[in-house]
C-alpha positions as CSV (number, residue, x, y, z in Angstrom):
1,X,2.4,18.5,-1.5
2,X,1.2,15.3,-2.0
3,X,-2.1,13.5,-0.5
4,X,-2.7,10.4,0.0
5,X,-6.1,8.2,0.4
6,X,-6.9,5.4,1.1
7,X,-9.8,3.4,1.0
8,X,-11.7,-0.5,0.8
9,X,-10.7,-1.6,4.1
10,X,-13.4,-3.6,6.3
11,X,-14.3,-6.7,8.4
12,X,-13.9,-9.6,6.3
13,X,-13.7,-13.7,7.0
14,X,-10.6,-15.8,6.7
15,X,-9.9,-17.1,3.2
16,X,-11.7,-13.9,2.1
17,X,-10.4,-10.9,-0.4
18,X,-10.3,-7.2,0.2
19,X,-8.9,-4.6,-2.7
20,X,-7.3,-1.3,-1.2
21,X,-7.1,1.5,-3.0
22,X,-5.3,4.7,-3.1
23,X,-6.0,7.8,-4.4
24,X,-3.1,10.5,-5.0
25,X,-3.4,14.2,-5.6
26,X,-0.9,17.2,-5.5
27,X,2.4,17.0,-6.9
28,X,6.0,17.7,-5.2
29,X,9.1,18.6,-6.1
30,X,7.3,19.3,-9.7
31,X,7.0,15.4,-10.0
32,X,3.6,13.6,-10.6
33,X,2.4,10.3,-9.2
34,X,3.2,8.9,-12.4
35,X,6.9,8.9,-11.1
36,X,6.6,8.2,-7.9
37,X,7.8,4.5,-6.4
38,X,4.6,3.6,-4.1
39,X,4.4,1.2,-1.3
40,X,2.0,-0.6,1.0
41,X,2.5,-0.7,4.6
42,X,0.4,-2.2,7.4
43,X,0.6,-1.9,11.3
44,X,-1.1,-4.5,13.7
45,X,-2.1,-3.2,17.1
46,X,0.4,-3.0,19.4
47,X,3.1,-3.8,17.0
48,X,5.0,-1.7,14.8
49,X,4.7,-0.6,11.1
50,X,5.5,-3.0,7.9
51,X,6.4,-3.4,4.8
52,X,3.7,-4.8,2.5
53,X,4.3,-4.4,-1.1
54,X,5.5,-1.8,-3.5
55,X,5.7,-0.5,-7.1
56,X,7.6,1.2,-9.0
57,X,7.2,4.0,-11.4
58,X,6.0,2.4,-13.8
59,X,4.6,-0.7,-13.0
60,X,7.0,-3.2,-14.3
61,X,8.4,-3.7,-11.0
62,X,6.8,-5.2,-8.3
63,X,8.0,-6.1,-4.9
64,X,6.3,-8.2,-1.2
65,X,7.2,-9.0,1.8
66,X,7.3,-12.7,2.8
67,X,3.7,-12.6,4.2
68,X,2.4,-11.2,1.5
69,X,3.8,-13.5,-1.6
70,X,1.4,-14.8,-3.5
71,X,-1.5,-13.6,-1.7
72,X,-1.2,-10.0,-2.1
73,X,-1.2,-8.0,-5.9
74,X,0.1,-4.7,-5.9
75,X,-0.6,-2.6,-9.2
76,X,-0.9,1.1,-10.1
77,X,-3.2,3.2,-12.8
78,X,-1.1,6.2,-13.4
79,X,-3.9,7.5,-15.7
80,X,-6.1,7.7,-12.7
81,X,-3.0,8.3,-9.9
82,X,-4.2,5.3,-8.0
83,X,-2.6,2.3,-6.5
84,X,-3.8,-0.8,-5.8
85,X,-3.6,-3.8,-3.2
86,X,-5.5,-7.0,-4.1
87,X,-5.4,-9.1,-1.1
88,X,-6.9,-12.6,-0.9
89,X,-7.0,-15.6,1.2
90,X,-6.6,-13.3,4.1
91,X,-5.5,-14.3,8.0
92,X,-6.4,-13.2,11.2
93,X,-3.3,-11.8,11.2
94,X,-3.4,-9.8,8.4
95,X,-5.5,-7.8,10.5
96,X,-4.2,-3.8,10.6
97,X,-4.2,-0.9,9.8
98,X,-3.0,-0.1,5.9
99,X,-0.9,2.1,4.8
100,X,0.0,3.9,1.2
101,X,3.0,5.9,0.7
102,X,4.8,7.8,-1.9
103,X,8.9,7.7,-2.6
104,X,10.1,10.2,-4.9
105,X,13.5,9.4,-4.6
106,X,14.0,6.0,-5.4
107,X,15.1,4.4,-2.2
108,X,15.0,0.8,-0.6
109,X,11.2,0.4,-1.0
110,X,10.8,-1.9,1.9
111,X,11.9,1.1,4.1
112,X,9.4,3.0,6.1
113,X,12.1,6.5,6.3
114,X,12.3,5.9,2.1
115,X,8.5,7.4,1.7
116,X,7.7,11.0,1.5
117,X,4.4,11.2,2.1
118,X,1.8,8.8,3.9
119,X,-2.3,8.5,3.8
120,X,-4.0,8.1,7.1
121,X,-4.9,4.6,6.7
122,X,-7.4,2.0,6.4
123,X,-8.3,-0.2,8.7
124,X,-8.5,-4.3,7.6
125,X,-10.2,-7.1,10.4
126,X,-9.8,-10.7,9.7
127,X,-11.9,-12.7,11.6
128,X,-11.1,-16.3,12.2
């Protein structure tokens, strides 16, 4: 099994930064994180969950929604099974609830069914 953590989120102003992180443990399927494509997802109250950004295995391949281009950073550390949101100049409506999750099979990274396993979250308020 694989577990998921993440953690940095807060109350911050608009035109502000915040850095997610992620923290990975267990393996699956005798795969380590090192091999795993990872994505960010966020869900706003009352709305449902989103794509953010993802990464793949290695690194060398990085991938946003709309909203999130050239705002947002994704990156990994596989030495320390971590993953990485950078987020700056942030909106009120970037407010919600954040989301890491783990694909071990390679599918459409912008899917939410594509991910294996998920963290519990971590909660990001914009204020205006």
């Amino acid at each position: 099994q694989v577990q998921l953590v993440e953690s940095g989120g807060g109350l911050v102003q608009a035109g502000g930064s915040l850095r997610l992180s992620c923290a990975a443990s267990g393996r699956a399927s005798g795969r380590s994180f090192s091999s795993y494509t990872m994505g960010w997802f966020r869900q706003a109250p009352g709305k449902e969950r989103e794509f953010v950004a993802a990464i793949d295995w290695q690194g060398s391949k990085t991938y946003y929604a709309d909203s999130a281009k050239g705002r947002f950073t994704v990156s990994r550390d596989n030495a320390k099974n971590s993953v990485y949101l950078q987020m700056n100049s942030l909106k009120p409506e970037d407010t919600a609830v954040y989301y890491c999750a783990a694909d071990l099979y390679y599918n459409d990274y912008a899917t939410i069914n594509s991910y294996d396993y998920w963290g519990q979250g971590t909660r990001v308020t914009v204020s205006a």
